[in-house]
C-alpha positions in Angstrom: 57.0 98.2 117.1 56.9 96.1 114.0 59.2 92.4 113.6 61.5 92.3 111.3 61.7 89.8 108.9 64.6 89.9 108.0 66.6 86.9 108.9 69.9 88.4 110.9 71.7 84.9 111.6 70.9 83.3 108.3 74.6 83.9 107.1 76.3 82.7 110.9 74.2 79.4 110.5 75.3 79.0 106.9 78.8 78.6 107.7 77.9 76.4 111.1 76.2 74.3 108.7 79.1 74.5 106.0 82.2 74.5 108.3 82.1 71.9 111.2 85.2 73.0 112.9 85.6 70.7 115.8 87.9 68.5 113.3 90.5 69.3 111.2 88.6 68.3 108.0 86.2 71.7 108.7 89.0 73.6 109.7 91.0 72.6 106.0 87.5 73.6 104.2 87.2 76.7 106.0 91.0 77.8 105.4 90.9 76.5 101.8 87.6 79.1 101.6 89.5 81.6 102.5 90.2 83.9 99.6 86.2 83.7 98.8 85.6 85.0 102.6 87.9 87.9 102.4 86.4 88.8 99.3 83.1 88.5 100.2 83.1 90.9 103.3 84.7 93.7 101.2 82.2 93.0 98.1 78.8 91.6 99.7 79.4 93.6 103.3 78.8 89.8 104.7 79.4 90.5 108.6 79.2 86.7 108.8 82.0 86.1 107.0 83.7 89.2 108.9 83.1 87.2 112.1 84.3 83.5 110.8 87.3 85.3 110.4 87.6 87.1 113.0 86.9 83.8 114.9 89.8 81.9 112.8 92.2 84.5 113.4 91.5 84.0 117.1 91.2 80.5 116.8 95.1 80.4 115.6 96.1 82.5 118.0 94.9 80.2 120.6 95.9 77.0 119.4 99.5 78.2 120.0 101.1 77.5 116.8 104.8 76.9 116.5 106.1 79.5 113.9 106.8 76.5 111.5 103.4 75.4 111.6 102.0 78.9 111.4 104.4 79.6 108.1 103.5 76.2 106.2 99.6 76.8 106.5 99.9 80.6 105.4 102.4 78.9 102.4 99.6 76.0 102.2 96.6 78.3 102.2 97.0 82.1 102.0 99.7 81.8 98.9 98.1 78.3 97.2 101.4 77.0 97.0 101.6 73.4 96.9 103.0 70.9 99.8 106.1 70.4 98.1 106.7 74.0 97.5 105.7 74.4 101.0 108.3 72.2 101.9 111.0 74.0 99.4 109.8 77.1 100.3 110.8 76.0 104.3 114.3 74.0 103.1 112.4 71.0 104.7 114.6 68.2 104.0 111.9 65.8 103.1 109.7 68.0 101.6 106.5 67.2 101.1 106.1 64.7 104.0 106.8 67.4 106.6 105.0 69.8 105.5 101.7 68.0 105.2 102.9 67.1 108.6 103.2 71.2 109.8 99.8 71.5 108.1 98.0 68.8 109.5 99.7 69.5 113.4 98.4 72.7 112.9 94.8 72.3 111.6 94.4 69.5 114.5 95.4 72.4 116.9 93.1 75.0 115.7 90.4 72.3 115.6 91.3 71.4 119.5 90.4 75.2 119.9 87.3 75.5 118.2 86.1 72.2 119.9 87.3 74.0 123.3 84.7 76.6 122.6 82.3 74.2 121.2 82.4 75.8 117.4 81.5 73.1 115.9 78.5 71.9 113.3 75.1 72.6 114.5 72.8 69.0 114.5 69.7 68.5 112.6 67.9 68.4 116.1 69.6 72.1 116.7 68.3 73.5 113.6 65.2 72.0 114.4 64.5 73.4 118.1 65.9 76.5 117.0 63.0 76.8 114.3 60.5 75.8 116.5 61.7 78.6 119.1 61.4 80.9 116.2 58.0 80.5 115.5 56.9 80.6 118.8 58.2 83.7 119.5 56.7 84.9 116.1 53.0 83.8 117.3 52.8 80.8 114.4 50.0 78.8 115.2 50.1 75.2 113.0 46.7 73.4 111.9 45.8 72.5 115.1 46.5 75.7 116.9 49.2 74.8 118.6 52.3 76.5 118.3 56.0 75.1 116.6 56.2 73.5 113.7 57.8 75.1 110.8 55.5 77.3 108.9 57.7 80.4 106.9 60.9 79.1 108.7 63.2 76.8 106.7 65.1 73.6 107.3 68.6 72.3 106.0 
């Protein structure tokens, strides 16, 4: 039978590439994208983003959230309220301060999960053995005849 050439993973490395979520800084980016990756597995059918979800909901799940925590990044995140809000929202008694505190307890959590399952941004030297793989499973042959190399295959 004939090779596709279609690239299946293209979306999953995407958002390896865009969310690094072995720290709490690619965990905040990825929840704060949230809205755009619901919407764009009901309008664009992206299974990628299906499974980034899928993985975050597990991912929260996991991290054993205390229901405080849990309620100030669904306030934070989910309803775009801001951290003083949050904190009204809670009848925290200083506000603000606590809640970025729930928020940032609980994306240092979720980030302690993903880093247990070793989620987080693929390297440049990744990237590049996975291309070279690529091709040589594909038969690419460079200059010299030798396979590798990165003819047709893209790098970030």
């Amino acid at each position: 039978m004939g090779a596709c050439a279609v690239d299946t993973t293209k979306g999953h490395r995407e958002y390896s590439v865009r969310y690094a979520l072995n720290d709490r800084h690619g965990v905040d980016a990825l929840l704060s994208d949230f809205h755009r990756l619901a919407s764009r597995r009901f309008e664009r059918g992206d299974y990628a983003a299906c499974d980034v979800l899928i993985d975050l909901a597990s991912a929260i799940k996991a991290a054993r959230l205390t229901e405080r925590q849990r309620e100030a990044l669904r306030l934070y995140y989910v309803e775009d309220l801001t951290l003083e809000d949050v904190g009204a929202r809670m009848g925290l008694e200083s506000g603000r301060k606590r809640a970025s505190r729930l928020v940032i307890t609980g994306l240092n959590r979720i980030a302690a999960v993903y880093a247990r399952w070793n989620y987080g941004e693929l390297s440049r030297k990744q990237l590049w053995e996975g291309a070279v793989e690529r091709n040589k499973t594909r038969g690419h042959r460079d200059r010299d005849g030798e396979d590798g190399g990165l003819q047709g295959g893209t790098y970030a």
